[in-house]
C-alpha positions as CSV (number, residue, x, y, z in Angstrom):
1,X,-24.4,-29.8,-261.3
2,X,-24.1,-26.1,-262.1
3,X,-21.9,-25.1,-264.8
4,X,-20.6,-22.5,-262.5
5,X,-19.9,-24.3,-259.3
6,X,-17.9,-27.1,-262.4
7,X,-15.6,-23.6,-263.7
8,X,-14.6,-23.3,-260.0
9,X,-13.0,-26.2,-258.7
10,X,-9.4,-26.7,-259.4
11,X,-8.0,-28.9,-262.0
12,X,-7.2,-32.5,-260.5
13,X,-4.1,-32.9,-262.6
14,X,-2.5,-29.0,-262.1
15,X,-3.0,-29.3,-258.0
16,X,-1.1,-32.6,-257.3
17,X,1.6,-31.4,-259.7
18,X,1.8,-28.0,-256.7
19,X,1.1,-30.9,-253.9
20,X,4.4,-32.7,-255.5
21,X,6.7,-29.7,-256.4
22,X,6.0,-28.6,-252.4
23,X,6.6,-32.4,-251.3
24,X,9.8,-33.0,-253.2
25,X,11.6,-29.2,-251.3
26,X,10.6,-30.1,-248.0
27,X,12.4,-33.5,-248.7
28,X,15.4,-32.1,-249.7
29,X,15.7,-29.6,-246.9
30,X,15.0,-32.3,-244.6
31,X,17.7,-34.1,-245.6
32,X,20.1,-31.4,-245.6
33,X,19.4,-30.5,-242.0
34,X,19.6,-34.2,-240.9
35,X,23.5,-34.4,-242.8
36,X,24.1,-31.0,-241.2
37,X,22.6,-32.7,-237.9
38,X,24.9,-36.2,-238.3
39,X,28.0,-33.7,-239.0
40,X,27.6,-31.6,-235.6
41,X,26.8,-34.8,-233.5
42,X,30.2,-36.0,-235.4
43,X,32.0,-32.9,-235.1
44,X,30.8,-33.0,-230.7
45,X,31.9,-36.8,-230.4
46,X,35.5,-35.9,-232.0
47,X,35.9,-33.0,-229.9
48,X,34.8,-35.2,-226.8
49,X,37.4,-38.0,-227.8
50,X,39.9,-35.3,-228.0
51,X,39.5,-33.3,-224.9
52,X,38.6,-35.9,-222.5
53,X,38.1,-39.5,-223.7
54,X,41.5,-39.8,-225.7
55,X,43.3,-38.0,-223.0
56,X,42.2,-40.6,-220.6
57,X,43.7,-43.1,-222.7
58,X,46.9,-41.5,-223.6
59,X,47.2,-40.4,-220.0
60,X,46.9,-44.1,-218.8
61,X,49.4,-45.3,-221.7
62,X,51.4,-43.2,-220.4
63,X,51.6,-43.8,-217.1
64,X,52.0,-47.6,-217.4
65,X,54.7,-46.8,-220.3
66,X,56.8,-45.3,-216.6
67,X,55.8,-48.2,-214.6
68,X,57.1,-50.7,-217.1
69,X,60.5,-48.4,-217.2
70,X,60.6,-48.2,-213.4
71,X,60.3,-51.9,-213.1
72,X,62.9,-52.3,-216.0
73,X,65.5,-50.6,-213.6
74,X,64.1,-52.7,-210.5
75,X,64.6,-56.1,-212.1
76,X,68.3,-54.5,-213.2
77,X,69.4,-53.8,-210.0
78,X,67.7,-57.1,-208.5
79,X,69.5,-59.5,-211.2
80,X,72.9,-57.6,-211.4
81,X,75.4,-59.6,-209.4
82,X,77.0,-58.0,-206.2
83,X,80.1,-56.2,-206.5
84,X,83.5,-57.2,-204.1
85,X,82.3,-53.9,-202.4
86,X,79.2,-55.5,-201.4
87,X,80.2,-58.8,-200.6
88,X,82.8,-57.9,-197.9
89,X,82.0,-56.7,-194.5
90,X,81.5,-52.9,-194.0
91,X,82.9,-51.1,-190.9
92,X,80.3,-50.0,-189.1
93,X,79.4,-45.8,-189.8
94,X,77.2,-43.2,-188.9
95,X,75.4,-42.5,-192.3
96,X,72.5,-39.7,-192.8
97,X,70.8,-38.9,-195.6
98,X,73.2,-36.1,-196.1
99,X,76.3,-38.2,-196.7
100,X,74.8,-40.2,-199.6
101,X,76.4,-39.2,-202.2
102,X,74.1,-37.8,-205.2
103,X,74.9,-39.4,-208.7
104,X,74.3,-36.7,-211.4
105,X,73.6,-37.9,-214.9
106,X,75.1,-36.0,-217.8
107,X,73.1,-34.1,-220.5
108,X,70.3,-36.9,-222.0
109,X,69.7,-36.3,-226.1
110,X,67.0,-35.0,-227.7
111,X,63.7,-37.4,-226.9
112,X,66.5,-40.1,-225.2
113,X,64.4,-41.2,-221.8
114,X,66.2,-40.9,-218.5
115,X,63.9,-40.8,-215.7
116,X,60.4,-40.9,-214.4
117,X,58.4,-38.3,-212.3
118,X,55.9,-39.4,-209.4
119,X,54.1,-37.1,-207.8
120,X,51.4,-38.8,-205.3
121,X,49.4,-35.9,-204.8
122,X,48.4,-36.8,-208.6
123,X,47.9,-40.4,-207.4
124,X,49.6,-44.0,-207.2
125,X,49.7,-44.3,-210.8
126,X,51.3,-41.3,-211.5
127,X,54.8,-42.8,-213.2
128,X,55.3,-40.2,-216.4
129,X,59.1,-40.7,-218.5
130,X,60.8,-37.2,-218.4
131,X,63.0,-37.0,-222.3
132,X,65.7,-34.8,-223.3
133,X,64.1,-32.0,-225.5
134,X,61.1,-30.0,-225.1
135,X,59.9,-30.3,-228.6
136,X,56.7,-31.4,-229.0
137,X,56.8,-33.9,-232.0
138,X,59.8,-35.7,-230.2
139,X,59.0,-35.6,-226.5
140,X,56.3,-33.7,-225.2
141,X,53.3,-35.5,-227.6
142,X,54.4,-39.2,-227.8
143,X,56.7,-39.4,-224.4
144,X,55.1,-36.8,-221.6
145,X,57.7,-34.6,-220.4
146,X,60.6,-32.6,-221.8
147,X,63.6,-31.8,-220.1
148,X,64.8,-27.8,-221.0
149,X,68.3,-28.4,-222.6
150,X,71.6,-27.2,-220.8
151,X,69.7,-26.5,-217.5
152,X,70.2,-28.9,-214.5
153,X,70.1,-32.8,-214.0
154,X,68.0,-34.6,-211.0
155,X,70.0,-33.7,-207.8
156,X,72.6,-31.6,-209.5
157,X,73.0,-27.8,-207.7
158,X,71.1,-25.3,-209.8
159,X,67.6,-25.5,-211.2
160,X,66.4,-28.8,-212.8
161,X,63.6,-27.3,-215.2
162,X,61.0,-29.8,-217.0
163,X,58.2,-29.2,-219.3
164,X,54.5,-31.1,-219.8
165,X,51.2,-30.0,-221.4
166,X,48.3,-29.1,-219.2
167,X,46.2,-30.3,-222.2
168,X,45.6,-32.8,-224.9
169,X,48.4,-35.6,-225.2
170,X,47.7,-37.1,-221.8
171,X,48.0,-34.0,-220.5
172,X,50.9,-34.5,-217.3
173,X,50.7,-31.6,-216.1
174,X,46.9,-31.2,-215.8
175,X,46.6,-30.6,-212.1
176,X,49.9,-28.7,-211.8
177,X,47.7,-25.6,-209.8
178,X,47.2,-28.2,-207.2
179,X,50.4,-29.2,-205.5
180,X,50.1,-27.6,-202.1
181,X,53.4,-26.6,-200.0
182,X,55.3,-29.9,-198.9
183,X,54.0,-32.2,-201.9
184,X,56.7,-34.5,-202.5
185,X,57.8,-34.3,-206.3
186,X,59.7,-37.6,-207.2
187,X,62.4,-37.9,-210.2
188,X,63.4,-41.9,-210.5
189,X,66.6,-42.8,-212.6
190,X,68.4,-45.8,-212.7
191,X,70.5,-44.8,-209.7
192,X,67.4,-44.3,-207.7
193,X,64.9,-41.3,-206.4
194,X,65.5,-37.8,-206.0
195,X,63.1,-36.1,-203.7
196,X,61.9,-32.4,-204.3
197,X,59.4,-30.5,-202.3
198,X,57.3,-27.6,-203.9
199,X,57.8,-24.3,-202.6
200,X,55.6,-22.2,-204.8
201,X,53.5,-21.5,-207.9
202,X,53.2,-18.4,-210.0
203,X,52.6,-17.3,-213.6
204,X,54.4,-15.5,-216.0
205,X,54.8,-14.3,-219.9
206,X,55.8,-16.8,-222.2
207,X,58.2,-14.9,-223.2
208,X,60.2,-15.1,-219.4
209,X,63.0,-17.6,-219.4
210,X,64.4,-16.4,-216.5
211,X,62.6,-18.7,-215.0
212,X,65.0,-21.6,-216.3
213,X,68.0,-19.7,-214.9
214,X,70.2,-21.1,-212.4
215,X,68.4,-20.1,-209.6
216,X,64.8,-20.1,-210.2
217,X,62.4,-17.4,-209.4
218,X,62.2,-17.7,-205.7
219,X,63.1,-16.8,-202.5
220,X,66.1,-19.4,-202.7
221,X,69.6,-19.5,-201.7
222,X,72.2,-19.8,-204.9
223,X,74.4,-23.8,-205.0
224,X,71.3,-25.4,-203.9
225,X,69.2,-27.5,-206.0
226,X,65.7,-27.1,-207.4
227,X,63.0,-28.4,-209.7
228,X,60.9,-26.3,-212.4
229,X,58.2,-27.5,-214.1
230,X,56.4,-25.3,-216.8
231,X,53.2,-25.3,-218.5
232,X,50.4,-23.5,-220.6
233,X,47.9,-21.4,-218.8
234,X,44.6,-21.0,-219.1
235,X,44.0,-24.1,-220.5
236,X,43.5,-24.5,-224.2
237,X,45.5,-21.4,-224.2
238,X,49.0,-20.3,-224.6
239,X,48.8,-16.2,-223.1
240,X,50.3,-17.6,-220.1
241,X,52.8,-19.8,-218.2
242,X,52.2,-21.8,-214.9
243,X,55.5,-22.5,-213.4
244,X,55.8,-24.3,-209.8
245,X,58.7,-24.3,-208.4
246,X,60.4,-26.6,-205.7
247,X,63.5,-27.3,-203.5
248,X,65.6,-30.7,-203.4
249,X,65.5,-32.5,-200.2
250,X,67.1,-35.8,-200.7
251,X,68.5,-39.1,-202.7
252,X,67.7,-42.4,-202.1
253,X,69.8,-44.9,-203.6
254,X,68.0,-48.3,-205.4
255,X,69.8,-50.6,-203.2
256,X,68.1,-49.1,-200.0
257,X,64.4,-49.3,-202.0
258,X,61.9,-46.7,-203.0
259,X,61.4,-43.3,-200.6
260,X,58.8,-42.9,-197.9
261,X,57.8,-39.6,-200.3
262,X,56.9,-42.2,-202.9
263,X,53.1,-42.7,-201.0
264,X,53.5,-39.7,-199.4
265,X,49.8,-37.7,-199.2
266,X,48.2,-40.7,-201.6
267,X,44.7,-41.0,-200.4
């Protein structure tokens, strides 16, 4: 073989050292963009458990957390023994819904539970507690809804103003923007249901609490009672509040069973 054609190829021992250098760097990127890879996928599946599978699951805990309460109060009245009211004979009387008189609870402490909202346009299993307290380590994370301090109780004249997140948590107030004029809004206590309709939807600064005044920011009469129930807008945002509004219409007592409004509009 020529000398010359021996001077020019390379040097066995000198190439696969620059064959393994080049190997070894493409290695370690490779693995770097596979961890970064594994750490997005990670990062996508958390953010997927929070925004939608975990609220499905807090959202059903939840809800069965109020049925369990509701039936608490059921079995209650059904095992409490009758009262000499109830065992003698009543004169016969004209009754309407308008002479039941409304029980009104007093101020509830902060997280204490004291009723349950139902609102079947959200579906039969809507059964969310309602707490004292709008704070949301106490009541609005682990229970669902907050009731604004010092404004109104269930039935009571003047404005009955609740709070639930549109978001995260089980989010109870999710569909808020879809309640349409009429939708029966149901409060449960002990005593029994009280019976709002909604009126109206609007949305305002976060900063404007007239909305929990006395008489709420509609064309209302004053001594009459309504419901307010508040909530972040857009969602995942906090520029905003979505406020609906609606008017009491009537209290039905335990002993004469749940309200017609209970399945009222459930398809």
């Amino acid at each position: 073989m020529p000398v010359g054609d021996a001077d020019q190829t390379p040097h066995p021992t000198r190439r696969s050292r620059r064959t393994g250098r080049r190997r070894r760097r493409v290695s370690v990127l490779g693995v770097i963009g596979e961890l970064l890879i594994t750490v997005g996928v990670l990062a996508f599946l958390y953010v997927g458990w929070q925004l939608w599978l975990g609220d499905v699951i807090q959202g059903a805990q939840k809800n069965a957390a109020g049925s369990e309460l509701s039936e608490q109060w059921a079995q209650a009245t059904q095992t409490a023994p009758p009262s000499p009211e109830a065992s003698a004979t009543p004169e016969p009387t004209a009754t309407t819904e308008a002479d039941v008189p409304i029980p009104v609870l007093g101020q509830p402490d902060d997280a204490q539970e004291f009723a349950v909202m139902h609102v079947p346009r959200w579906g039969p299993d809507y059964s969310v507690k309602i707490a004292g307290g709008v704070s949301r380590a106490r009541t609005l994370d682990p229970i669902g809804i907050g009731h604004y301090p010092n404004t109104q109780m269930p039935g009571e004249s003047g404005n009955f103003a609740v709070a639930g997140h549109r978001t995260t948590y089980g989010k109870p107030f999710s569909d808020i923007e879809t309640l349409r004029i009429g939708d029966a809004i149901v409060v449960e206590t002990e005593a029994g249901w009280y019976t709002y309709r909604f009126r109206t939807l609007e949305y305002v600064h976060p900063t404007e609490t007239s909305v929990l005044g006395a008489v709420p920011q509609m064309d209302v009469a004053a001594g009459d009672a309504y419901i307010t129930m508040t909530s972040c807008s857009p969602r995942w945002s906090m520029t905003e509040r979505i406020v609906a509004y609606g008017v009491f219409e009537s209290f039905t007592p335990r002993a004469d069973g749940p309200p017609a409004s209970l399945t009222e509009g459930i398809a």
